[in-house]
Backbone as a printed PyTorch tensor [residue, N CA C, xyz], in Angstrom:
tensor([[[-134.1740,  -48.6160,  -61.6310],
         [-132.8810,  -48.2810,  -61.0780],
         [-131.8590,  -49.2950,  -61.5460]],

        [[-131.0490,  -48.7790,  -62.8540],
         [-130.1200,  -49.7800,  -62.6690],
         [-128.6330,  -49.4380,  -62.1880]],

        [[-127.9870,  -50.3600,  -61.5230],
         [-126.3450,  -50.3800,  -60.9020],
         [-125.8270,  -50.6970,  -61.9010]],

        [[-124.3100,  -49.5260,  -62.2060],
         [-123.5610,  -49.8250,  -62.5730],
         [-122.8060,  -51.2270,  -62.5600]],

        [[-122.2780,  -51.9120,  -63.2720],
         [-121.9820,  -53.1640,  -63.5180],
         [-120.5150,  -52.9860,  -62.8980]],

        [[-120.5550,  -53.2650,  -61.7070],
         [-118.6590,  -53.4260,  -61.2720],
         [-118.4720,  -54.8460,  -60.9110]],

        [[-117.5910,  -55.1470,  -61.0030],
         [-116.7180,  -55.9460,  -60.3690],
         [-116.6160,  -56.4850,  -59.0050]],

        [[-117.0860,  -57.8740,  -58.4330],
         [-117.1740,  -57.7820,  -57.0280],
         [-115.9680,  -57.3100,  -56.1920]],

        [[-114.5600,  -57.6680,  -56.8420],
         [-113.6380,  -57.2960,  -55.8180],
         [-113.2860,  -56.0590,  -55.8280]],

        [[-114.1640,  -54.7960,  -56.9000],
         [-113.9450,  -53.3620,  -56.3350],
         [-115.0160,  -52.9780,  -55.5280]],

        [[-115.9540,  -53.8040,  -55.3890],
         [-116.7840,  -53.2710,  -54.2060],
         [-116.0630,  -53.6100,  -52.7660]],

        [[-115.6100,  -54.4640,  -52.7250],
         [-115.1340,  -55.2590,  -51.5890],
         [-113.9420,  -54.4660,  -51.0170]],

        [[-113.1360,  -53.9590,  -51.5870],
         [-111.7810,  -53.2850,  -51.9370],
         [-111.9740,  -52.1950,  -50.7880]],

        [[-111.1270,  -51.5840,  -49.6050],
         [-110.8140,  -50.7790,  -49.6650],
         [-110.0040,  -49.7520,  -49.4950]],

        [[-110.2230,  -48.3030,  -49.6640],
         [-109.7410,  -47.0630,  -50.1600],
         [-108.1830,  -47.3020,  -49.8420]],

        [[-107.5420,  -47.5910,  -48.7090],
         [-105.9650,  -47.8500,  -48.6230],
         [-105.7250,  -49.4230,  -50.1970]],

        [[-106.3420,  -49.9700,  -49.7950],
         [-106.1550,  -51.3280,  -51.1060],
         [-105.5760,  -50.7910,  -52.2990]],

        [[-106.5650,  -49.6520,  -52.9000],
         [-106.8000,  -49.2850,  -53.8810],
         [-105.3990,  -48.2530,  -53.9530]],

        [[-104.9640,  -48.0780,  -53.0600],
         [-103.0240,  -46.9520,  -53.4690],
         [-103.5530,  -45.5500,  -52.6700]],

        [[-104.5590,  -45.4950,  -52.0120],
         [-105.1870,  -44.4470,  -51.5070],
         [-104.0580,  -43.8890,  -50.3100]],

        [[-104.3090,  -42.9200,  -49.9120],
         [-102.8840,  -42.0320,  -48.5990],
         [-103.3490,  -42.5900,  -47.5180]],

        [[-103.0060,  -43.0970,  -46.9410],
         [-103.5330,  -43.6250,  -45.4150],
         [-103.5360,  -42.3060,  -44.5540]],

        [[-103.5100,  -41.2580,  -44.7830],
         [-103.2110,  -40.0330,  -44.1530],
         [-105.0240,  -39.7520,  -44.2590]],

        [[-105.4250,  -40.3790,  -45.5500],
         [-106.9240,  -39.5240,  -45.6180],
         [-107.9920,  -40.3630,  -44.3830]],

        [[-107.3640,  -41.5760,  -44.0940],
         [-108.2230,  -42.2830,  -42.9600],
         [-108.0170,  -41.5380,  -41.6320]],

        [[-107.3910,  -40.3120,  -41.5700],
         [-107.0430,  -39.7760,  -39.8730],
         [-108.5670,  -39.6960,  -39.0030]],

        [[-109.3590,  -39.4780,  -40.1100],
         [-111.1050,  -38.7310,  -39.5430],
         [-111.3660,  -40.4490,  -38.9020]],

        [[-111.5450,  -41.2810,  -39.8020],
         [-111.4850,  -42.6580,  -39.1140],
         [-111.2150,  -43.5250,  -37.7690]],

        [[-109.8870,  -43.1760,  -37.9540],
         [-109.0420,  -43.5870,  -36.9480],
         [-108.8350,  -42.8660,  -35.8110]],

        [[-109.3230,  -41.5450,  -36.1620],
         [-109.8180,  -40.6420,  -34.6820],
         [-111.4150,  -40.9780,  -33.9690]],

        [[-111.9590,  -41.5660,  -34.5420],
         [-113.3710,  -41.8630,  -34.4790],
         [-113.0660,  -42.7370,  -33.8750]],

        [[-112.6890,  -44.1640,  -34.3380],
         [-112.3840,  -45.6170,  -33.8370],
         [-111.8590,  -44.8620,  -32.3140]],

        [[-110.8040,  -43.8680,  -32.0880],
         [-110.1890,  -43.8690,  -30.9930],
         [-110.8970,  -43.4930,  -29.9350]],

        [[-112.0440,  -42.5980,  -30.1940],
         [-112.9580,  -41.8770,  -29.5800],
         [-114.1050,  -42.7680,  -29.1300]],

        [[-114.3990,  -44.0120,  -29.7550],
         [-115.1260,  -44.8640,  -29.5340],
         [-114.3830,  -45.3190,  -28.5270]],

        [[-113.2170,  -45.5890,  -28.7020],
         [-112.5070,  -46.8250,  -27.5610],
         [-112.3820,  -45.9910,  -26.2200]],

        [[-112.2010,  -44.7750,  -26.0530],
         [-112.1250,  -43.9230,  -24.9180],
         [-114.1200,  -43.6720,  -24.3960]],

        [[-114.9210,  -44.1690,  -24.9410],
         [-115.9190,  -43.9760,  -24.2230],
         [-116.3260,  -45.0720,  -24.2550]],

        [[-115.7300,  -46.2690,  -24.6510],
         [-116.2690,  -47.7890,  -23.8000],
         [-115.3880,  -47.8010,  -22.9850]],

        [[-114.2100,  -47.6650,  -22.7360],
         [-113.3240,  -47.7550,  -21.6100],
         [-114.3230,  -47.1870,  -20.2250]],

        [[-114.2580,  -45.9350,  -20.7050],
         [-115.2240,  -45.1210,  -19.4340],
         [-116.3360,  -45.8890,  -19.0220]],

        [[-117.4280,  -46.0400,  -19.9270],
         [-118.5030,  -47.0430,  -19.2510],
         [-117.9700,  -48.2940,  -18.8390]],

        [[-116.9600,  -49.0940,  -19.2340],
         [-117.0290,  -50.4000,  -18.6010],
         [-116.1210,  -49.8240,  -17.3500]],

        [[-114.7660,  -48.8730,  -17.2150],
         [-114.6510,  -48.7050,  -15.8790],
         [-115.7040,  -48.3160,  -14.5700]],

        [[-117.1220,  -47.3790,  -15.2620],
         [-117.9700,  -47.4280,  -14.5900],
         [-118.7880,  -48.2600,  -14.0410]],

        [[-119.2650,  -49.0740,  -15.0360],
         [-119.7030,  -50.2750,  -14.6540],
         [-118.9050,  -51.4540,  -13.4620]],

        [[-117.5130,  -51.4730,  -13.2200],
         [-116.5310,  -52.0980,  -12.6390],
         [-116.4230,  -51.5850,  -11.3800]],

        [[-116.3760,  -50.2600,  -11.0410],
         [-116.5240,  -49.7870,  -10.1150],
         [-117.5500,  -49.4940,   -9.2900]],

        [[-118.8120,  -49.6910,  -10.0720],
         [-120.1520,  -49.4490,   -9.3320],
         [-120.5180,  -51.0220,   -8.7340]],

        [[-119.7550,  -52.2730,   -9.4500],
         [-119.2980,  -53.9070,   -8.8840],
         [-118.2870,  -53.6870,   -7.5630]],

        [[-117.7450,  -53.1360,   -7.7430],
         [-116.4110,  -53.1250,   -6.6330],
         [-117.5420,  -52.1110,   -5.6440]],

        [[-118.3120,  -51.2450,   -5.8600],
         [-119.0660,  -50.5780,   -4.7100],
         [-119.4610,  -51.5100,   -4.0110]],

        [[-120.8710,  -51.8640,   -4.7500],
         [-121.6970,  -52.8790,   -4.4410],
         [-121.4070,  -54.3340,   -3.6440]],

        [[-120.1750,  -54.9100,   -3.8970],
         [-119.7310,  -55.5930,   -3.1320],
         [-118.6880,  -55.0580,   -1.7640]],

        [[-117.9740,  -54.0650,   -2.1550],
         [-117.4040,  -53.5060,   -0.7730],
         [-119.0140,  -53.0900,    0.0810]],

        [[-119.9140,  -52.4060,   -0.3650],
         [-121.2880,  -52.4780,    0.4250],
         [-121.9980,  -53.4460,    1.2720]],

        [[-122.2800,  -54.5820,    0.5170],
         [-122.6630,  -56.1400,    0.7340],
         [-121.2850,  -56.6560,    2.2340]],

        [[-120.1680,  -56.6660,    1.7210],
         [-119.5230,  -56.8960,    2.9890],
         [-119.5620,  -56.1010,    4.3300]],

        [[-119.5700,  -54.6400,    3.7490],
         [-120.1360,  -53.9960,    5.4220],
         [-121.1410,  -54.5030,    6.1170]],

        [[-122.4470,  -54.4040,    5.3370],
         [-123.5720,  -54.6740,    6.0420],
         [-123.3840,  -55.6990,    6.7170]],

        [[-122.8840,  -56.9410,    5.5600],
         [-122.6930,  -58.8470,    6.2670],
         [-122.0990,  -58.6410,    7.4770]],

        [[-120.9580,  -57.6130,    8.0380],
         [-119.8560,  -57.0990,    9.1090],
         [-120.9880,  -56.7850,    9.9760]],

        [[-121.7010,  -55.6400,    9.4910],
         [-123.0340,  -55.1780,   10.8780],
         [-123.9170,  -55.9910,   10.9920]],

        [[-123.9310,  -56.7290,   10.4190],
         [-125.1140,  -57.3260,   10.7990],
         [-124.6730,  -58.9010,   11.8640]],

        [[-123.3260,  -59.2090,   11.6000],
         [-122.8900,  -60.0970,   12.3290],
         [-122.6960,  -59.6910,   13.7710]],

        [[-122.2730,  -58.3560,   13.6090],
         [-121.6330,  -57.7110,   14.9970],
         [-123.3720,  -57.5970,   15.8880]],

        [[-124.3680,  -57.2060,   15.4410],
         [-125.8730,  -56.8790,   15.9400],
         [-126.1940,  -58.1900,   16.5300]],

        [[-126.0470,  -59.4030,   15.5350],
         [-126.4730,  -60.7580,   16.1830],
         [-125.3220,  -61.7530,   16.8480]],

        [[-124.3840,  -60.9260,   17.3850],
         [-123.5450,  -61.2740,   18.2380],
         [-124.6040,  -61.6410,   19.7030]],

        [[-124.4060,  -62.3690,   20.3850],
         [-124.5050,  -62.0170,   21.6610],
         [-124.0620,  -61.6720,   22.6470]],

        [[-125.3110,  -60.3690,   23.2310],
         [-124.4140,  -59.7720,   23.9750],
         [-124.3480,  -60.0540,   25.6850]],

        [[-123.1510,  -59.2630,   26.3420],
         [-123.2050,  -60.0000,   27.7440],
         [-124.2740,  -59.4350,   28.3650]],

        [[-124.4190,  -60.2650,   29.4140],
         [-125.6020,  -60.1280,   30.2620],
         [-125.0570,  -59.5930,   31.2660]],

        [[-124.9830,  -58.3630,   32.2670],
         [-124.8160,  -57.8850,   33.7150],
         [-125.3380,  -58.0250,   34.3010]]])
């Protein structure tokens, strides 16, 4: 198998570098965007299932203070 003999800085190069339409990167740059809209979603999920978990943790700490209250004696 031999490789064509190029040039390192046209491998390195790209397609806008080279005088290319930045119009042909739309498939790209819709991808990149589509990525960023489904890490958003998981890390808001992740953030909110934190904000559960601790609004949770404080109820219980609340009932469980109110249970080992003492209570009056009649």
């Amino acid at each position: 198998m031999n490789l064509p003999a190029l040039p390192i800085s046209e491998l390195l190069a790209c397609s806008v570098c080279w005088g290319a339409d930045p119009t042909s990167l739309a498939g790209a740059n819709a991808a990149v965007g589509l990525m960023l809209v489904i890490l958003l979603t998981v890390l808001s999920g992740f953030i909110s299932f934190i904000v559960y978990l601790a609004r949770r943790a404080r109820r219980f700490a609340e009932e469980e203070a109110v249970q080992m209250a003492p209570q009056p004696q009649n």
